[in-house]
Structures are given as C-alpha cells and as structure tokens.
C-alpha positions as CSV (number, residue, x, y, z in Angstrom):
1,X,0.0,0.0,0.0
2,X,1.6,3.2,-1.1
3,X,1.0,5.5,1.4
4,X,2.9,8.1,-0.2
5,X,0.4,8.1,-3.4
6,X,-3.0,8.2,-0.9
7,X,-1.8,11.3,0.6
8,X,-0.9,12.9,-2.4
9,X,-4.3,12.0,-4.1
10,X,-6.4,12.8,-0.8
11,X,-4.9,16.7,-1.6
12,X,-4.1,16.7,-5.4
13,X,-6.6,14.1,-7.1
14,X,-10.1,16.0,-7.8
15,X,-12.3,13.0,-7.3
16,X,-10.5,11.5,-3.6
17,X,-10.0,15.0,-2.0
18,X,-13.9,15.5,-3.6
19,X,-15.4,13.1,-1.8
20,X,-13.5,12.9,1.1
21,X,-14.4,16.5,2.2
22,X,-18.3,15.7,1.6
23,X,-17.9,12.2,3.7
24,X,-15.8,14.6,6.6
25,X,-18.1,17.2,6.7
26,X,-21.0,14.5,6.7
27,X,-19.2,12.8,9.5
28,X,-18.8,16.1,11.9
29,X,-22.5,17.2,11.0
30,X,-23.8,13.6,12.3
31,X,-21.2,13.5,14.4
32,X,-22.1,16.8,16.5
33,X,-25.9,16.3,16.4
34,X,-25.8,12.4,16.8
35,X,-24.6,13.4,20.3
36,X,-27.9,15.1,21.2
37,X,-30.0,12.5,19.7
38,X,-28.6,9.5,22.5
39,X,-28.6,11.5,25.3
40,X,-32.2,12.0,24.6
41,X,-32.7,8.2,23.6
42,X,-33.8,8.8,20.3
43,X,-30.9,7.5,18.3
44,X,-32.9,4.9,16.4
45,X,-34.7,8.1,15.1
46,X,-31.8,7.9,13.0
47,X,-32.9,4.9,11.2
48,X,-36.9,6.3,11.1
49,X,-35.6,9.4,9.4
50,X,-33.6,8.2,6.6
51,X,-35.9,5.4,6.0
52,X,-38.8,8.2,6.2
53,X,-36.9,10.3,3.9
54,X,-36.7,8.4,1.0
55,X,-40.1,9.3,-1.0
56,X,-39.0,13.0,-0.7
57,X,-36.3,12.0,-3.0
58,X,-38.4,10.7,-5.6
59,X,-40.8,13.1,-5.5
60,X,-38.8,16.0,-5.6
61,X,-37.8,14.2,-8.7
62,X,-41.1,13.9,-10.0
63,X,-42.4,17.1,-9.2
64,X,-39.3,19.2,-10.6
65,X,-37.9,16.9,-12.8
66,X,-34.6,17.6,-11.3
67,X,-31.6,15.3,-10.0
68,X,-30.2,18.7,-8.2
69,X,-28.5,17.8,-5.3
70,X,-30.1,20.4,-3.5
71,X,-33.4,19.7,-5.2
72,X,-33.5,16.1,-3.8
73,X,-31.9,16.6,-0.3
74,X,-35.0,19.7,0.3
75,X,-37.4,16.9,-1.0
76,X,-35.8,14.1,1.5
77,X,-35.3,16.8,4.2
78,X,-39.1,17.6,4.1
79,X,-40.2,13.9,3.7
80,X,-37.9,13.2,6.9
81,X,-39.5,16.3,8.8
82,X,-42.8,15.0,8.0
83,X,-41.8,11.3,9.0
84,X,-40.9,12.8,12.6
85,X,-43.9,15.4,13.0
86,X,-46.3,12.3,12.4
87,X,-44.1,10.4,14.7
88,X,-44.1,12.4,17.6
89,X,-48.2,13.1,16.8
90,X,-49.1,9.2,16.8
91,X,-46.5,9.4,20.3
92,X,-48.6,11.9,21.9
93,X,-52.2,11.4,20.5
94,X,-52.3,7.5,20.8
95,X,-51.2,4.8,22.9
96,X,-49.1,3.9,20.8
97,X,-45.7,3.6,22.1
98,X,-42.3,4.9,20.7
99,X,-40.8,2.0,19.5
100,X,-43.9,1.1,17.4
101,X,-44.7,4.7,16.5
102,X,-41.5,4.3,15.2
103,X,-41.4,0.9,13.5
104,X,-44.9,2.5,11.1
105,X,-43.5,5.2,10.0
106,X,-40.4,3.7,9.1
107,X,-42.2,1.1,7.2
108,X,-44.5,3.3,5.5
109,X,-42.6,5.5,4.1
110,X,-39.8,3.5,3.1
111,X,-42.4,1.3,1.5
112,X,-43.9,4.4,-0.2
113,X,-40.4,5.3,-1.6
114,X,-39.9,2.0,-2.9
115,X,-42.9,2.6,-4.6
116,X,-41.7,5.6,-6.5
117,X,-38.4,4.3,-6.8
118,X,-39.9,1.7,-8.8
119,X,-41.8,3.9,-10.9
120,X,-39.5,6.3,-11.7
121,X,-37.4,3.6,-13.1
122,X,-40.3,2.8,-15.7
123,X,-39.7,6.1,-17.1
124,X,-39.2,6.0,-21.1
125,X,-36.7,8.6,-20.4
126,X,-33.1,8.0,-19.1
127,X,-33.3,10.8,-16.5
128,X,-34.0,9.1,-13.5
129,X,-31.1,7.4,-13.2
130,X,-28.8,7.5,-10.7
131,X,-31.8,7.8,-7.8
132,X,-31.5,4.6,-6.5
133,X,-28.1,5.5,-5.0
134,X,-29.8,6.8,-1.8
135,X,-30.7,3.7,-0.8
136,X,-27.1,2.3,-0.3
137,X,-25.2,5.6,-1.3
138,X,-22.9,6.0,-3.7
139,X,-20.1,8.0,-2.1
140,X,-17.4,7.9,-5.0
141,X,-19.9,10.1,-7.4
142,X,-20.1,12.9,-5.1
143,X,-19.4,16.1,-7.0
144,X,-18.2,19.4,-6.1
145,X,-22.0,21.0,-6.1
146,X,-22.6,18.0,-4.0
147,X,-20.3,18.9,-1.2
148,X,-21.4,22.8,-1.4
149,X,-24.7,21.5,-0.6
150,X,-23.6,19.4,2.5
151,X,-21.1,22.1,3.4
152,X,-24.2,24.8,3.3
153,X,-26.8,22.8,5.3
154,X,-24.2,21.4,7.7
155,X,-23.1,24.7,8.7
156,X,-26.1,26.1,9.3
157,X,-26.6,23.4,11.5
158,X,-23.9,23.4,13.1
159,X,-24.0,27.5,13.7
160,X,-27.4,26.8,15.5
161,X,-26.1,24.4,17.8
162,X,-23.3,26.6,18.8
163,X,-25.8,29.7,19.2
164,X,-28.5,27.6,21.1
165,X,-25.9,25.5,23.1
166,X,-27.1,26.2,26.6
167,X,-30.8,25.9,25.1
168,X,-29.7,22.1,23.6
169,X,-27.8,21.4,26.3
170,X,-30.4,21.9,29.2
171,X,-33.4,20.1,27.1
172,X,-31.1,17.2,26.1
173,X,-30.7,16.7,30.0
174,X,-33.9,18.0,31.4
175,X,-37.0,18.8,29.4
176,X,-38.8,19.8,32.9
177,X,-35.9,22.1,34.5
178,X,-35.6,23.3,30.9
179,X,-39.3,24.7,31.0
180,X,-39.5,25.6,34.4
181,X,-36.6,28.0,33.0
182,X,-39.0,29.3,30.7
183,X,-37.4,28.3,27.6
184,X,-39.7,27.2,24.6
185,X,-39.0,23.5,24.9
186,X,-41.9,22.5,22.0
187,X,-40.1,24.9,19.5
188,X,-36.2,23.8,20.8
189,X,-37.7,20.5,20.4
190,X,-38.9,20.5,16.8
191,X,-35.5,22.4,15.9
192,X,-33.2,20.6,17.2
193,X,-35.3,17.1,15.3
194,X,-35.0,19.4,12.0
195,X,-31.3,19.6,12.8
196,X,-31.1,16.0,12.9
197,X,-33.3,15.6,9.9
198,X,-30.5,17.7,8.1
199,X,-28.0,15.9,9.3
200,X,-29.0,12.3,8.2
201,X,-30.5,13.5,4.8
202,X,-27.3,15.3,3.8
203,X,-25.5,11.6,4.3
204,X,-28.1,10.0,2.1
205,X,-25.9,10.3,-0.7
206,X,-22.9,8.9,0.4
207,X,-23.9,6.4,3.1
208,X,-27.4,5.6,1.8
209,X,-30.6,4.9,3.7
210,X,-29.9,1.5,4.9
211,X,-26.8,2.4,6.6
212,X,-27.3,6.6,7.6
213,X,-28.4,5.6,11.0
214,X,-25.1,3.8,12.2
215,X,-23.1,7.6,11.1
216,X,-25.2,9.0,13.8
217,X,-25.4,6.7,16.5
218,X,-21.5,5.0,16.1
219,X,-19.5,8.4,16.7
220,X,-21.9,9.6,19.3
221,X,-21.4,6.2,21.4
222,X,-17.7,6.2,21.0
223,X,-17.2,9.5,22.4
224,X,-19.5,9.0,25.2
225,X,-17.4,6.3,26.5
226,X,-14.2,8.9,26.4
227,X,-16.4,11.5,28.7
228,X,-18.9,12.6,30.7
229,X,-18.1,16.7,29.9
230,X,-20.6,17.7,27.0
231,X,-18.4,20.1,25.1
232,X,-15.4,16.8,25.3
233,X,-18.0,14.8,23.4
234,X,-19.5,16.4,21.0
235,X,-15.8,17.5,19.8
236,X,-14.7,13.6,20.0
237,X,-18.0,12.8,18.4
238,X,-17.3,15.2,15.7
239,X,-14.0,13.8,15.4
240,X,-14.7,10.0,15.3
241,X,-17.1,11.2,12.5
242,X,-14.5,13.2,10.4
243,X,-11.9,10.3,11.0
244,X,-14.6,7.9,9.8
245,X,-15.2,9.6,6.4
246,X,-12.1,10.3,5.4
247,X,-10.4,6.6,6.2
248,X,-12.6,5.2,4.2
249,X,-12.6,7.1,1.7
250,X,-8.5,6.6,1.2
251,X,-9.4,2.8,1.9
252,X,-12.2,2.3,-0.3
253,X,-9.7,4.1,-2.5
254,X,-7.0,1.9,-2.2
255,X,-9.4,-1.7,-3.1
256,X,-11.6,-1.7,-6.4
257,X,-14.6,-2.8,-5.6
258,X,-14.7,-1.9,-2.1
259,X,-17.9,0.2,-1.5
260,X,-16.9,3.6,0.2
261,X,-20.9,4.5,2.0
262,X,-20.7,0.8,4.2
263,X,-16.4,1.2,4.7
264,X,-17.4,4.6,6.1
265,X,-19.6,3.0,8.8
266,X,-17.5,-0.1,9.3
267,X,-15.0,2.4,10.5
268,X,-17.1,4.4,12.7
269,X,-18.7,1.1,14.2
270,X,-15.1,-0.2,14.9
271,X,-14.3,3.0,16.7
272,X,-17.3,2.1,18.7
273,X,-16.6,-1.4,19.5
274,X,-12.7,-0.3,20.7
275,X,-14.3,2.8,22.5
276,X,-16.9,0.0,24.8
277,X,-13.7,-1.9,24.8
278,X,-10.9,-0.2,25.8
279,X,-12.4,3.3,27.0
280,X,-11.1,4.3,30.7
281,X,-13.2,4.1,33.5
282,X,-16.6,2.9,31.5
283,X,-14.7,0.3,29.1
284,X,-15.6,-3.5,29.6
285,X,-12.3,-4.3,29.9
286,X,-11.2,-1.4,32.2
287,X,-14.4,-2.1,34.2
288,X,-14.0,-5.4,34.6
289,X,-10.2,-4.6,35.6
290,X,-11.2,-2.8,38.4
291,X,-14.0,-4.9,39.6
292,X,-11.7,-7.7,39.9
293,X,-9.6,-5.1,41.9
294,X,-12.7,-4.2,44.1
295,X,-13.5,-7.7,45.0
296,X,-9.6,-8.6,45.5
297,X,-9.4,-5.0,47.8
298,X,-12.5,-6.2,49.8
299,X,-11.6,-9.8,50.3
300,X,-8.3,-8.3,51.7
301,X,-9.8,-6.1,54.1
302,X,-12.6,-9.0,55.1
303,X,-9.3,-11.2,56.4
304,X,-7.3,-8.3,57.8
305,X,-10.2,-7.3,60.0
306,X,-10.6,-10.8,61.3
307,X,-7.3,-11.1,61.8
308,X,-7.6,-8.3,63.9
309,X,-11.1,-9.6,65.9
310,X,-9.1,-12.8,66.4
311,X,-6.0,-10.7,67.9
312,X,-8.0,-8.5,70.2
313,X,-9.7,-11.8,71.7
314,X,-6.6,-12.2,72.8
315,X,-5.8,-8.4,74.3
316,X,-2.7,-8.5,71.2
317,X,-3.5,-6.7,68.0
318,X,-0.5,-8.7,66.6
319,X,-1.2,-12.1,68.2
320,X,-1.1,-14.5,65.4
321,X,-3.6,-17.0,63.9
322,X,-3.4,-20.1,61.9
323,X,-4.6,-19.6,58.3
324,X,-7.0,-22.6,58.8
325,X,-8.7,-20.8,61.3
326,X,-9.5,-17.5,59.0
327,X,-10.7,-19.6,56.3
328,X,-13.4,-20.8,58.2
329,X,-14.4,-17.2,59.3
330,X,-14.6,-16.3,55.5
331,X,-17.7,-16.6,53.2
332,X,-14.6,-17.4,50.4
333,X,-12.3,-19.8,51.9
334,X,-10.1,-20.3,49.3
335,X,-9.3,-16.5,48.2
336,X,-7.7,-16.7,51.7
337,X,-4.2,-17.7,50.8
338,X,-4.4,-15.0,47.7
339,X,-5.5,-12.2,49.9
340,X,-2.9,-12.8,52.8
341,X,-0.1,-12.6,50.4
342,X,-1.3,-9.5,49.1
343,X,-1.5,-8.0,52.9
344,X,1.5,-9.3,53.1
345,X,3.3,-7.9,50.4
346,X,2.0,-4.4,51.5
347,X,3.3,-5.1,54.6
348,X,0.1,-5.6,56.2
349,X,0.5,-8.8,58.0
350,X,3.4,-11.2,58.1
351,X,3.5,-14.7,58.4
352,X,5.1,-15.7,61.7
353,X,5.4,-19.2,61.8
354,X,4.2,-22.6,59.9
355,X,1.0,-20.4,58.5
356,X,0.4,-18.8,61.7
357,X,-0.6,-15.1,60.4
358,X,-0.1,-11.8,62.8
359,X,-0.8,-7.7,61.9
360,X,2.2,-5.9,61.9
361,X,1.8,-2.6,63.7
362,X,1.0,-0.7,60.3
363,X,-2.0,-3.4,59.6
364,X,-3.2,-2.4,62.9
365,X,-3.1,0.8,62.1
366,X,-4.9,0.4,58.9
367,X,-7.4,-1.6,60.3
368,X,-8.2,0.5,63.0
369,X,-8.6,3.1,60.2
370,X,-11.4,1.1,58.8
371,X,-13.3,0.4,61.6
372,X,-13.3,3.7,62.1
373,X,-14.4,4.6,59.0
374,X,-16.9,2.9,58.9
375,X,-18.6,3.8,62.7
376,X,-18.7,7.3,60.8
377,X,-20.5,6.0,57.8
C-alpha cells in the first residue's frame, strides 16, 4: 500500500479529495448532532428518518424533474421532517408507544419510496437514473455541487447548535428544569429534530438509507465512552465522524470494488466497538479490571479485620492466627491464601510461623482506620 500516493491524491486528485471532504463534513454534521439524539434516547430516530426520507427523493424528482443535489436533499429533508412530526403526533395522540410509532412510520414511508423508486425507473426517459443510490449511497460520485450543498446545510446546523448550546444542552438533559426555566421547549424540540433531519438526509448520498443511521449513533457512542463533559464529546463525536469519512474514503480508494458509504460506517462502528472496549473508567475491559480489583481489595480487608477480631480476643492486636482458622471465618475460603499474600506484600500482616498469620503494627493501624471509618458511615 503506497501511502505516499494516498496522501498525495487525498490533496491533489479531484475525485479522492472531492469526496473525502463531503464524507468529513458528513461525519462532523452527524457527528455533533448524533450526540444530542442519544442522550435524549432517540438514536434509532436515526434509522426512522432516513428510512422516512426516501419518498421526498423521488418526489422531488417527480415534481421538478430535477436530479439537483439540493433539489433532492430539500425533497428528502421535508419527507424526513414530515416522517418525525407524524411520529411524535401518533406518540402523543395515541397509545401507541415509541418504539412502534417508530417501527410504522419507518415502514410506511420507506415502502412508499420504494414505490416511487420503482416507478420512476419505468420512465421512457433515461433521466431518473442514478436515484437509487440513496438507498445504499454511492459515495465515490459525489461532485463538487454535492459537497457545497452538505457544506451549506451542515453549517447552518452546526452555527445553531453553537448559538442555542445552553438551550440544547439543558433540554437534552432535562426537558422539565428546561421549562421551568422558561425556555420554549416545543419549538427547541422540533429544531433541534429538524437539525437531525438535516444531518441524516445530507448523508443519504454517500452512506445511503440502509446504513445513515449507524453515522449517527457509532461516533456519538464512541465518544460518550471517552467522557462525561458535553463540550469533550460532542468534539470527539465530531472527530470520530471526520476520521470515519475520510479513512474510508482513502481505503475504499486503495481496493476496487470496495464500496466507500458501508467502509465509512465499518469504520465508525469499529471506533465504537474499541471505544466500549478499551475506554477508561466505562470500558468493559477497564471495568471489569477494576471490579476484579474491588473484590480482591475487599476480600483483603474482610481477612485483615478478622485477623484483627481474632488478635484482640486475645488483648494483642498482633497475636497470630493459623490460616485454617481464618478460612473458616470467611464466606470465600479459598481466596484466603491469595489475599494474605497480598496484605502481606503491602506489609500488612506477616506470616510468623508454619502459617500462623499476625498484623504488623501498620495493619493495625490500617485496620483501626477502617473500623473507624466505617462507625462514621
């Protein structure tokens, strides 16, 4: 693989750096507002919207007779915003619940695209071609217009997420405090879903509408393993996303036949599945590192301290006692051996004679710190 060549292409070749500044922008835009979506559970809206989004395309098609980029993303914009105002109407009219709510209107619309998808195609003109790239995307056409168009309606979403931060911010946490404060939650509320509706529909193009929802919910779950400080990740969320688009692009670049819309979100998913790995202090391995350390710390401390009730039966904090003895005072008998080493090698206890196990005087000390500790708890 010549690395050389990719960079040179990524910032001299027309088609690479083309389409990997629409699929970087795409991945901040989603990125940024994918964040706001989890932490007010409605990531799979993600999937509903592009799905929903669909027969906007095709009618915006059939309406204008017009494959403009801007054109069709307005027509799957609407279609999406639509998908989500009848969402959240059947949510609060019915009893239906949200999951279902969103499951029919998912299903509806993406079978009403279909639909015209199909018809289009039985056009006796050649004009329509090229439409059914929103449904898996089709990354490597993306033209210049095309990334004007992402670049315009990203920014503007992005500008009102930095003007109404404290706004977003307080109704993403709190939709109760965030009225009691007298903000307009019903209008923050509908913006901030037509933000995401711009965000997924602009991706339509390059990632498709089978796989837009994974761009919004991938980078947004990576970076919430990183922090819990907003501002931290939205900017890691933003950056997953950007790092997402533009590896694959040089990698779908570097194999022919390798599809550049599902690398994209192979990427961002794999970020994901290191993130819930690897992440400090919420990563499964990290957590399961210190709950190991937890239950090794309080098996310690279960011995030491009888150890120490033993010791005081016999008016010596340091009198010593057979190992077999605190095995049978412990709910874990075999961990015994394991946790006296490990006083012992903090120089908690020492072993006196033939197993016979005795507090030094800085175990005493520490136990008698414990004990009381915990008559103040």
């Amino acid at each position: 693989m010549d690395w050389a060549k990719i960079i040179h292409d990524l910032f001299f070749d027309y088609t690479v750096r083309t389409v990997a500044t629409g699929s970087t922008l795409l991945g901040i835009v989603s990125g940024v507002l994918g964040v706001f979506a989890m932490l007010r559970r409605q990531s799979l809206l993600g999937d509903t919207v592009s799905h929903a989004a669909l027969p906007g395309v095709a009618l915006a098609f059939l309406l204008l007779n017009s494959k403009a980029p801007l054109v069709l993303l307005l027509g799957a914009m609407t279609a999406g915003w639509l998908g989500m105002l009848a969402l959240m109407a059947i949510v609060r009219n019915t009893r239906i619940k949200l999951d279902s709510a969103m499951a029919l209107i998912l299903s509806v619309f993406f079978g009403f695209g279909i639909v015209l998808l199909s018809y289009t195609q039985r056009l006796p003109d050649a004009s329509q071609a090229g439409l059914n790239k929103f449904l898996f995307g089709q990354a490597a056409t993306m033209l210049e217009a095309d990334v004007i168009t992402i670049g315009i309606l990203g920014g503007i979403a992005l500008l009102l997420v930095i003007v109404l931060w404290k706004e977003f911010k307080i109704l993403s946490f709190d939709r109760d405090y965030a009225a009691g404060l007298g903000f307009p939650v019903g209008v923050l509320d509908i913006l901030l879903t037509t933000l995401l509706v711009t965000a997924i529909v602009i991706g339509l193009q390059a990632v498709g509408v089978i796989l837009m929802s994974a761009m919004v919910v991938a980078p947004a779950a990576a970076a919430r393993q990183w922090s819990d400080r907003l501002w931290v990740i939205v900017v890691l969320s933003a950056g997953f996303g950007a790092f997402s688009g533009v590896s694959g692009v040089l990698i779908s670049g570097t194999r022919t036949g390798l599809a550049t819309g599902p690398t994209i979100v192979v990427i961002a998913s794999t970020i994901a599945l290191l993130s819930l790995l690897f992440a400090p202090n919420r990563g499964v391995i990290f957590t399961s590192f210190r709950d190991l350390k937890n239950k090794r710390t309080m098996r310690a401390e279960t011995v030491i301290q009888s150890l120490y009730l033993l010791a005081k039966q016999h008016g010596d904090p340091q009198y010593p006692h057979a190992e077999a003895v605190l095995r049978t005072m412990s709910a874990n008998p075999l961990s015994v051996k394991r946790s006296l080493k490990h006083l012992e090698s903090n120089g908690l206890v020492a072993n006196v004679h033939e197993s016979r196990w005795a507090l030094t005087a800085q175990g005493v000390l520490h136990v008698e710190k414990l004990v009381a500790r915990r008559r103040f708890l």
